[in-house]
N, C-alpha and C positions, 0 to 999 in steps of 0.2 A: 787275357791269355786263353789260346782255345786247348780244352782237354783231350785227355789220348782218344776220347770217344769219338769225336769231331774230328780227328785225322785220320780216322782207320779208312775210311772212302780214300783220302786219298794216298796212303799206304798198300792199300790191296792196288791200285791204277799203277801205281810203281812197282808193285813185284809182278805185275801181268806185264809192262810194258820189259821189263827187265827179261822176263821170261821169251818174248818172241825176239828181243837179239838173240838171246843164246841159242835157237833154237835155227834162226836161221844161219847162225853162222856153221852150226853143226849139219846140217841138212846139205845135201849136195844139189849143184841147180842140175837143172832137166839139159839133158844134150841136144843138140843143134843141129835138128833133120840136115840144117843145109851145107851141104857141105863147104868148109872153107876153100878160096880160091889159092889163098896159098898158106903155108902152113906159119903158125906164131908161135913165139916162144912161152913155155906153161912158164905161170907164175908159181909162188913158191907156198906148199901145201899151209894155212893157217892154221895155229896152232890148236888143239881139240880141247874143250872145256867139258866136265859134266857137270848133268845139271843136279847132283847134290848137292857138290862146291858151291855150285851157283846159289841154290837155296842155304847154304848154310854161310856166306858170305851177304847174302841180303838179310839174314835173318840176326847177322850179329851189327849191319847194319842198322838195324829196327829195331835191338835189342839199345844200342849205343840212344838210338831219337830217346829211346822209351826213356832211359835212365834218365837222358836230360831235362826232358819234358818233365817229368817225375819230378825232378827235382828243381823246375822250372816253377810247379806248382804248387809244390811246396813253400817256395820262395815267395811266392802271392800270396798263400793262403797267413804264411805269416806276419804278410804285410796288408793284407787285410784285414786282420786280426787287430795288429795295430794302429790301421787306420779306424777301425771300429771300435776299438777301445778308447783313442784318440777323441772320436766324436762323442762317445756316448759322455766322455767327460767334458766335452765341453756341450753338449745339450743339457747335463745335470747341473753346470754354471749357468748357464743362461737360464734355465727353470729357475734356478737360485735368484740369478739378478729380477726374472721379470716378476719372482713372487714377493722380492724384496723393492721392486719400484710400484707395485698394485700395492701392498701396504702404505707405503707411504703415500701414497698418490689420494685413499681414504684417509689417512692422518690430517693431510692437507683438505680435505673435501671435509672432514670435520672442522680443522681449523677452521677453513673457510667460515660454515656453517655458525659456530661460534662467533667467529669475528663480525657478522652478518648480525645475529643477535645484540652482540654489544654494539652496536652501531645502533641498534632500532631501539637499546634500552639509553644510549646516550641521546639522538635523538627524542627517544619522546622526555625523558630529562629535560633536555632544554629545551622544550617547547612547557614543559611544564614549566620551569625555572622564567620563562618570559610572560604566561600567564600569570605565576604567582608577582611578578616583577609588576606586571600591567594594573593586576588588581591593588596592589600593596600601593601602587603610586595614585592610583583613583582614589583610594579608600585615605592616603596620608594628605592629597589635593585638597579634598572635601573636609578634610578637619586643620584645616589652613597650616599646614606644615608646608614648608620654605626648601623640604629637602631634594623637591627635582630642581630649582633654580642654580643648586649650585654644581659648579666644572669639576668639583673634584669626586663630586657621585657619578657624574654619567662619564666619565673617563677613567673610573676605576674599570678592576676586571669582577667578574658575575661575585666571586667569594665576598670581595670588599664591599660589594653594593648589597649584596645580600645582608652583611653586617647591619652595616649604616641602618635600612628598611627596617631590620628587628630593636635597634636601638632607638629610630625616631617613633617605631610604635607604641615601645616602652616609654618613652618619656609623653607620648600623647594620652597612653592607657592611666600612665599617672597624673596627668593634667585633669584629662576626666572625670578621675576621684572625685572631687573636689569642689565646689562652687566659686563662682569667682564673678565678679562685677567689673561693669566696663562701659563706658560711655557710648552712645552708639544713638540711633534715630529707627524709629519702625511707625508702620503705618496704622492711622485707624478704620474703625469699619466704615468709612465714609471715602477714605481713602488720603486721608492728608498724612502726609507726612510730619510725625512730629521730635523732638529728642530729648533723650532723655538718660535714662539709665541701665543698660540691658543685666540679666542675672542669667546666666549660664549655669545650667548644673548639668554639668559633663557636654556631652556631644547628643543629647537625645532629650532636652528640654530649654526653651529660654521664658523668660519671664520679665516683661519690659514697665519701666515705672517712669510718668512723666507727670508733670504738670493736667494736661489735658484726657490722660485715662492713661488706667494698669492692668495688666493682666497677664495671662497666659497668650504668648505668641507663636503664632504662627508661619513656617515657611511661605513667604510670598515669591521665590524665585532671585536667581541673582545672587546668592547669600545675603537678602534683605526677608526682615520678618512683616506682620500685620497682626493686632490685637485679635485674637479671637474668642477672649471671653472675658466680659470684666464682674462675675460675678464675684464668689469668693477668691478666686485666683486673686485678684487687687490687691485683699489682703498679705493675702500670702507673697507675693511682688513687694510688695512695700517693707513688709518684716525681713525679708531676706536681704533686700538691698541696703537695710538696716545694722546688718548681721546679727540678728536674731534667729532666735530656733522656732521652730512651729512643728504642733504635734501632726499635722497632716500636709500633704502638698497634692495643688488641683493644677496637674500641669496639660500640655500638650504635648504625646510624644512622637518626636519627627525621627526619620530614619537618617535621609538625608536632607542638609538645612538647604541646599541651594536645589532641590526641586519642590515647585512653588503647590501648596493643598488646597484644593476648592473646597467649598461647604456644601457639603449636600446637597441636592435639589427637592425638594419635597413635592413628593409626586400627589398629585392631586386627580380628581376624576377628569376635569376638563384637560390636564396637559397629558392625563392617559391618552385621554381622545383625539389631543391633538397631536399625538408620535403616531398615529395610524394615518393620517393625510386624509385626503379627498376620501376615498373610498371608504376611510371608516367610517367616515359621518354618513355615508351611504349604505352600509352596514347598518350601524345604529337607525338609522332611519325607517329601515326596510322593517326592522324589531320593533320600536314604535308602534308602527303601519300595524304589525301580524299583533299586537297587544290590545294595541285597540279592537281592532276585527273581532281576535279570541275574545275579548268580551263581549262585544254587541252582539255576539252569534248564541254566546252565551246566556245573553237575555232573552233572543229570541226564543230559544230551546225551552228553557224556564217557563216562558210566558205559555207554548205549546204546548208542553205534556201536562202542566200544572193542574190544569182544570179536566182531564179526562175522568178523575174519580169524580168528579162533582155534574157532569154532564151526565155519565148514566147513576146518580143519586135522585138528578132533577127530573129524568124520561123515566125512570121504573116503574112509578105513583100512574101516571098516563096512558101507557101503555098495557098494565094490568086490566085497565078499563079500558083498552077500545078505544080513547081519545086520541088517535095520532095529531090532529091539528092542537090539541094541551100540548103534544109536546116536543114539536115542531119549537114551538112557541118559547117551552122551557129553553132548551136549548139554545133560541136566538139571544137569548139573554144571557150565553156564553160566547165570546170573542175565543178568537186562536184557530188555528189547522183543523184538531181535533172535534169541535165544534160543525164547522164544515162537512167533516166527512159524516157524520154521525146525523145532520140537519139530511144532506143526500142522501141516505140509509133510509131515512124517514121519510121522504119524499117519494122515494120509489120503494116502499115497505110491500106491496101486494103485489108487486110482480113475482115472476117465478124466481126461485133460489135460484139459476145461474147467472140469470138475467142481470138481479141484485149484486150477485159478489163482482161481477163484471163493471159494476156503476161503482161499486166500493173501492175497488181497485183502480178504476180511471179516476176516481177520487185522490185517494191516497197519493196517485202520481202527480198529479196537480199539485197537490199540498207538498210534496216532493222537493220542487224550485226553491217554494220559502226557507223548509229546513235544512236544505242544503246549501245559504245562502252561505257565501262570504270563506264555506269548506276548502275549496281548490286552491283559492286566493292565499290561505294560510298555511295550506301546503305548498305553496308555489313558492312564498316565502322562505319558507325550511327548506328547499330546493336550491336558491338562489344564493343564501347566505353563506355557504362554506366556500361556493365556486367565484365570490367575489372575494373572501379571503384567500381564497389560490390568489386570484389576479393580482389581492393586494404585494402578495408574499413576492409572486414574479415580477412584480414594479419595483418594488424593497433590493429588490436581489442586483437587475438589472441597475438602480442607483449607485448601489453600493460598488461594483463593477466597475462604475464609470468612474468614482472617485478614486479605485486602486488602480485605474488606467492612468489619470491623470494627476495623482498625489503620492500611489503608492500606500503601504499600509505601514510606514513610520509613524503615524497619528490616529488612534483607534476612535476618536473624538467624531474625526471625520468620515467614520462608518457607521455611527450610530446613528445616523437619520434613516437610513437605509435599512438598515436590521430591527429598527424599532417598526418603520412599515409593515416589512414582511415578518415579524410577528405580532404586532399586534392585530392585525388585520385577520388575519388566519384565527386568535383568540377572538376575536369580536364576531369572525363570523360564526365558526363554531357554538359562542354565548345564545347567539341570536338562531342557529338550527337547531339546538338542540332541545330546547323547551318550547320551541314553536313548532315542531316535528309532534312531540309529545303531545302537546295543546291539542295538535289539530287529530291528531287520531283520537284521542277522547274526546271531544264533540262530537266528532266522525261519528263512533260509537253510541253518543247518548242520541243524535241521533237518528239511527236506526232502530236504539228502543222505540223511541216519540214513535218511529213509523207503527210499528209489530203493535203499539200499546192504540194507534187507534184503529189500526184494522180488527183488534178483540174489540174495543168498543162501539164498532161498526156491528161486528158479527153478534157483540153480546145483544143488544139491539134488537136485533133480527129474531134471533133467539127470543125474549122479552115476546115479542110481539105474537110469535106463532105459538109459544109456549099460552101465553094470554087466548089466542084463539082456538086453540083446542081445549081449554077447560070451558072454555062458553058452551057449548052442546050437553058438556056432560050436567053442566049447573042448572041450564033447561030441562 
């Protein structure tokens, strides 16, 4: 509904158009230059209006809109009112409803959550309840309990078979107590089968008594046993099968009776060597090789520097006098390197000092070949040996590989040829680098003394001999 404001435009258009009737009805029209041809009858004067009348009859006119209008909007205003009060109550219900369906809507998003939970704690329940179920039947299987065979355990529901499981444990836990004899056959260490008497005590020892041997038995596989020891056990089998008491018992204890125990292998040097394959012996060999070596080189060394104190013990005496050819002579009656260079020293004793040390030095490197005989070889050794234990390790590796290609690793039996390669091989080379590494750097070392020790016995020499010829002038 439009207000008094919004009509005044078009209230003032209606008192202006209201205004020019009146105005022209009051106004007289203009006369008529032309003269009429004949004369007409006058019409009759209209009657004369002013215009305050006029204005005060438009004005109670527009007094009358106004009151209505007025109360036109009033009439809205209180049915807006209404309607507004209308809404805002029912906007402050729906605030109510939709604050009261978000509450519940998280009630339920809890429930949810909750219900989510005990779901994941019943599930893993029974998943626990089917492992404990799996275990307990493995474990009542292996101690010959009869209680999965029957239809009224695996037809029961989880509470009842759980029962049952806790009762046949108890009556196996009290079976176990207990020693108990029983006819039965086990095998001997030769492997015959023989029978006799078996002695159980509990579920974690048997003890078997026959005719032909007694002892403490052994799981052989199958829930079948094998004698494995007929020392004092014998006795102790025989007194119990007896029902006697004995102050000690020498048993075997098994965990479970139907997986079958080997006896140890006793590892010896040769089947050390032979888990390493081909390549060990070629390892080991190579060690051999560098042992030998290390020692003959080590002779040679010996035999070299041995004799330098005694070669200038032998020249000193000669040389004091002037006899170079005495002791030439001495010397020759020394074998070795050192002998050599010292015999050259003496040879070329009156040349010039540079002349000489130059002959001592092509000496010395000469001698050089011998002492360094057989050095490289035993480094080469120490070299070779760890990098054929790599190879051995990447053969081992690669074996093993091909049996979990083609068997799988169900059987760890069947990876132990393969892992025994790749390390023993890698030990054996390493055995063989490491002390032939060391060997040959100390030889290396001794050596290079043998050299240094006969070039002073070169030089002392030298020395001897001019020391000797400058005291002859002064003695004349």
């Amino acid at each position: 509904m439009k207000s008094i404001r919004d009509q005044l435009p078009l209230l003032a258009v209606a008192v202006f158009a209201l205004t020019g009737a009146v105005h022209a009805q009051t106004t007289p029209a203009p006369a008529d230059p032309t003269p009429a041809a004949t004369p007409t009858p006058q019409a009759a004067p209209a009657p004369t209006v002013s215009l305050a009348d006029a204005y005060r009859r438009e004005f109670a006119f527009l007094e009358a809109q106004k009151r209505e209008l007025t109360a036109r909007i009033a009439e809205s205003t209180r049915s807006f009112e209404a309607d507004r009060t209308r809404l805002e109550r029912e906007v402050a219900s729906l605030e109510g409803r939709v604050l009261a369906a978000r509450n519940e809507a998280e009630a339920f998003a809890r429930e949810l959550v909750l219900s989510d939970q005990r779901q994941e704690a019943i599930e893993a329940q029974s998943q626990l309840l089917a492992a404990t179920f799996a275990q307990a039947e493995a474990s009542l299987s292996g101690l010959g309990s009869d209680l999965l065979a029957e239809s009224s355990y695996r037809d029961a529901d989880d509470a009842v078979r759980l029962a049952r499981v806790f009762e046949a444990a108890r009556d196996r836990i009290a079976e176990s107590a207990r020693v108990r004899t029983e006819p039965g056959k086990f095998f001997l260490e030769d492997g015959t089968e023989v029978s006799g008497t078996l002695v159980r005590i509990g579920n974690v020892a048997t003890l078997g008594v026959s005719p032909q041997g007694a002892g403490a038995l052994a799981p052989a596989g199958g829930g079948g046993f094998k004698l494995w020891d007929r020392g004092a056990s014998a006795d102790v089998a025989r007194a119990l099968a007896q029902g006697q008491t004995v102050p000690t018992l020498r048993l075997f204890l098994y965990e479970n009776p139907n997986t079958a125990v080997e006896r140890p292998v006793e590892k010896t040097l040769g089947k050390w060597l032979a888990s390493g394959g081909a390549i060990g012996y070629v390892i080991v060999g190579l060690g051999l090789l560098g042992v030998l070596l290390a020692i003959l080189r080590a002779v040679f060394l010996k035999n070299a520097g041995a004799r330098v104190h005694q070669i200038i013990d032998g020249v000193s005496a000669p040389l004091a006098q002037g006899r170079i050819a005495d002791a030439i002579e001495a010397c020759k009656r020394h074998k070795g390197s050192a002998a050599r260079v010292v015999t050259a020293a003496l040879r070329n004793i009156d040349r010039d000092r540079e002349h000489l040390e130059d002959i001592i030095s092509e000496s010395i490197l000469h001698e050089s070949g011998h002492l360094n005989r057989f050095g490289p070889f035993i480094l080469l050794i120490a070299a070779v040996a760890p990098l054929l234990g790599l190879l051995g390790t990447v053969t081992g590796m690669i074996q093993t590989f091909d049996v979990i290609t083609e068997f799988g690793t169900s059987d760890p039996k069947l990876l132990s040829g393969g892992i025994s390669v790749a390390l023993v091989t890698t030990q054996l080379g390493l055995i063989v680098a490491i002390p032939t590494l060391l060997v040959g750097n100390l030889l290396n070392g001794w050596a290079e003394r043998i050299k240094d020790d006969m070039e002073k016995a070169a030089l002392k020499v030298v020395n001897l001999y001019n020391d000797a010829r400058a005291a002859a002038p002064r003695a004349g």
